[in-house]
C-alpha positions as CSV (number, residue, x, y, z in Angstrom):
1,X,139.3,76.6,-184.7
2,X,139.4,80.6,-185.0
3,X,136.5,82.8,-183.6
4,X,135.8,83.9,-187.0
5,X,134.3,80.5,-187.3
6,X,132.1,80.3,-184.4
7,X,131.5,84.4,-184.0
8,X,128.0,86.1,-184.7
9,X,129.0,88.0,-188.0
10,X,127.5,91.4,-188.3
11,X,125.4,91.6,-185.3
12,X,122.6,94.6,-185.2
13,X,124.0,97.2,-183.2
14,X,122.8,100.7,-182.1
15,X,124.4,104.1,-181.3
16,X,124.9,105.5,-177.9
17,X,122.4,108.3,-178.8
18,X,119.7,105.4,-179.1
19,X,117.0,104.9,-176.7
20,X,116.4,102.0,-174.6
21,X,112.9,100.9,-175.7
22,X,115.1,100.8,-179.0
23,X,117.9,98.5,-177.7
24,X,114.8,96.1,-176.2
25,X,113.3,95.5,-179.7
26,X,116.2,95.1,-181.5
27,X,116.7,92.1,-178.6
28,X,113.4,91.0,-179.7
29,X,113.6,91.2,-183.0
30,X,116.8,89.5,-183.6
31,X,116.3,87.2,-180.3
32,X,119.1,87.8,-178.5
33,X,119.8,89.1,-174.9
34,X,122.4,91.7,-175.6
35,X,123.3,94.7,-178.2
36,X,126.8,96.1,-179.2
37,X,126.7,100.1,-178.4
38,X,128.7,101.6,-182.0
39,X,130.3,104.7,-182.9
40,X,131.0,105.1,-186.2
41,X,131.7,101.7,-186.1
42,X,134.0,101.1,-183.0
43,X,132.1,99.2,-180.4
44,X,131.9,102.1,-177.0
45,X,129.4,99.8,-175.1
46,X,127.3,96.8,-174.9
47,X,124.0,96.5,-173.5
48,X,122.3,93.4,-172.0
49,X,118.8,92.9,-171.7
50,X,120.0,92.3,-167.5
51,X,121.1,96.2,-167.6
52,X,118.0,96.6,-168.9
53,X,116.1,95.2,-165.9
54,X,118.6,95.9,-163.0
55,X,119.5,99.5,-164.2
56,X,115.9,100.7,-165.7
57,X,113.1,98.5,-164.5
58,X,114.5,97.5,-161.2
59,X,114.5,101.3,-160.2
60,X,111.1,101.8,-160.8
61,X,110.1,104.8,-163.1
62,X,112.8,104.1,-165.5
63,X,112.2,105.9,-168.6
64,X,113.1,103.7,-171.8
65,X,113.6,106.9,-173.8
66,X,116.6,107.6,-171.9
67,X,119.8,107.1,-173.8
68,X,121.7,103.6,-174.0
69,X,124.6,105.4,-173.0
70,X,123.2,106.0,-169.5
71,X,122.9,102.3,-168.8
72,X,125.5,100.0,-171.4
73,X,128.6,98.2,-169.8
74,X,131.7,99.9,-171.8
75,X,134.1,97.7,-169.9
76,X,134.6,95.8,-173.3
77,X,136.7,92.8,-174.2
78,X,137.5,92.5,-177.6
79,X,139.3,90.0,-179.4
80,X,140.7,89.8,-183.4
81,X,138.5,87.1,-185.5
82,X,141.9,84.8,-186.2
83,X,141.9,84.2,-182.6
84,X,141.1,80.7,-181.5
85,X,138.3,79.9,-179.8
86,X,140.6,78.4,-177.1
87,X,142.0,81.8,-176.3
88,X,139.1,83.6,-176.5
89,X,137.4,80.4,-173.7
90,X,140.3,81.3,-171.4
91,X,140.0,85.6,-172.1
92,X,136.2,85.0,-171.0
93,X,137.0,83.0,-168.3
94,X,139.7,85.5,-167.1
95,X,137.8,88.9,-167.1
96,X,134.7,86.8,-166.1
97,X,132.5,87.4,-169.1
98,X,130.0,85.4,-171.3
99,X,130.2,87.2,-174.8
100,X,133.0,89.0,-176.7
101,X,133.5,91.3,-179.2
102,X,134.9,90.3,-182.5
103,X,136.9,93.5,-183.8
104,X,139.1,93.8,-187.1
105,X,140.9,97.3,-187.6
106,X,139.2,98.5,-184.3
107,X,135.8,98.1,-186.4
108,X,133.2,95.6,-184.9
109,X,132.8,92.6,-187.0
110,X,131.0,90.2,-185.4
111,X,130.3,88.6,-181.4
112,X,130.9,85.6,-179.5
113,X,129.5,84.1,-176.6
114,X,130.4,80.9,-174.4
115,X,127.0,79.6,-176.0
116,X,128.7,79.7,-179.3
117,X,131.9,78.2,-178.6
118,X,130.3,75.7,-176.7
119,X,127.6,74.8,-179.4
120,X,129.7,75.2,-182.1
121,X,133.2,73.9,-180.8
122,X,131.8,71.2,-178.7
123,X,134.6,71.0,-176.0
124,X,132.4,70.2,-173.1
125,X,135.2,70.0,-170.7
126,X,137.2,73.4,-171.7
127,X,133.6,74.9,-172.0
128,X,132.6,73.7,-168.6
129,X,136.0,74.9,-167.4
130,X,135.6,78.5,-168.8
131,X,131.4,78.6,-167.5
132,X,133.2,78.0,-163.8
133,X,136.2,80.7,-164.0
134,X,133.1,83.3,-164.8
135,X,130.9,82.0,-162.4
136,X,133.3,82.9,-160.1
137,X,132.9,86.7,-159.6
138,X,129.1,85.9,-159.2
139,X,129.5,83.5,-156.4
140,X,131.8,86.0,-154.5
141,X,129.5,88.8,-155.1
């Protein structure tokens, strides 16, 4: 099966420039625990509703009209939408991470979590597998 099939298509994304009171209610309107930092177009960052808590919340004070930018991870891993979701299990597994994102012509196009595979692909073992290889980095931590 190819991450096309499995992926998020078109997920909501917002600039760099954006605030983070605006990356929170795009999580809340579209239900979801992370956002895709874009410029024109090319993913430059992602931001989880977890940077929101350790990195703005956790610090007391933090001011949600401070940019995304200040707080997104832009250690990104990005992966082609023909890839199979196999690869993409053992890429998140590898660099440890839960969601990818789905690029064509360095342009985002969609995202894919373990969730997803999982749900959708229904390999319990290789999913299983992939949830332990990230788990790993948190356990040593």
């Amino acid at each position: 099966m190819k991450l096309r099939d499995v992926m998020t298509p078109n997920p909501r994304t917002i600039e760099p420039s954006g605030s983070i009171q605006d990356a929170a209610r795009i999580m809340r309107d579209e239900d979801t625990g992370v956002v895709p930092v874009v410029e024109n177009g090319r993913p430059v960052g992602l931001v989880t509703d977890r940077d929101i808590v350790v990195r703005v919340v956790a610090d007391g004070g933090g001011r949600l009209d401070r940019q995304v930018r200040d707080i997104a991870s832009t250690d990104l891993v990005t992966v082609e939408p023909d890839v199979s979701t196999e690869e993409a299990a053992r890429l998140m597994g590898e660099r440890q991470v839960r969601r990818v994102l789905v690029c064509e012509n360095e342009r985002l196009v969609g995202i894919a979590s373990i969730g997803d595979l999982a749900v959708k692909e229904g390999r319990d073992r290789q999913m299983g597998d992939t949830l332990e290889d990230i788990s790993e980095g948190v356990k040593r931590r």
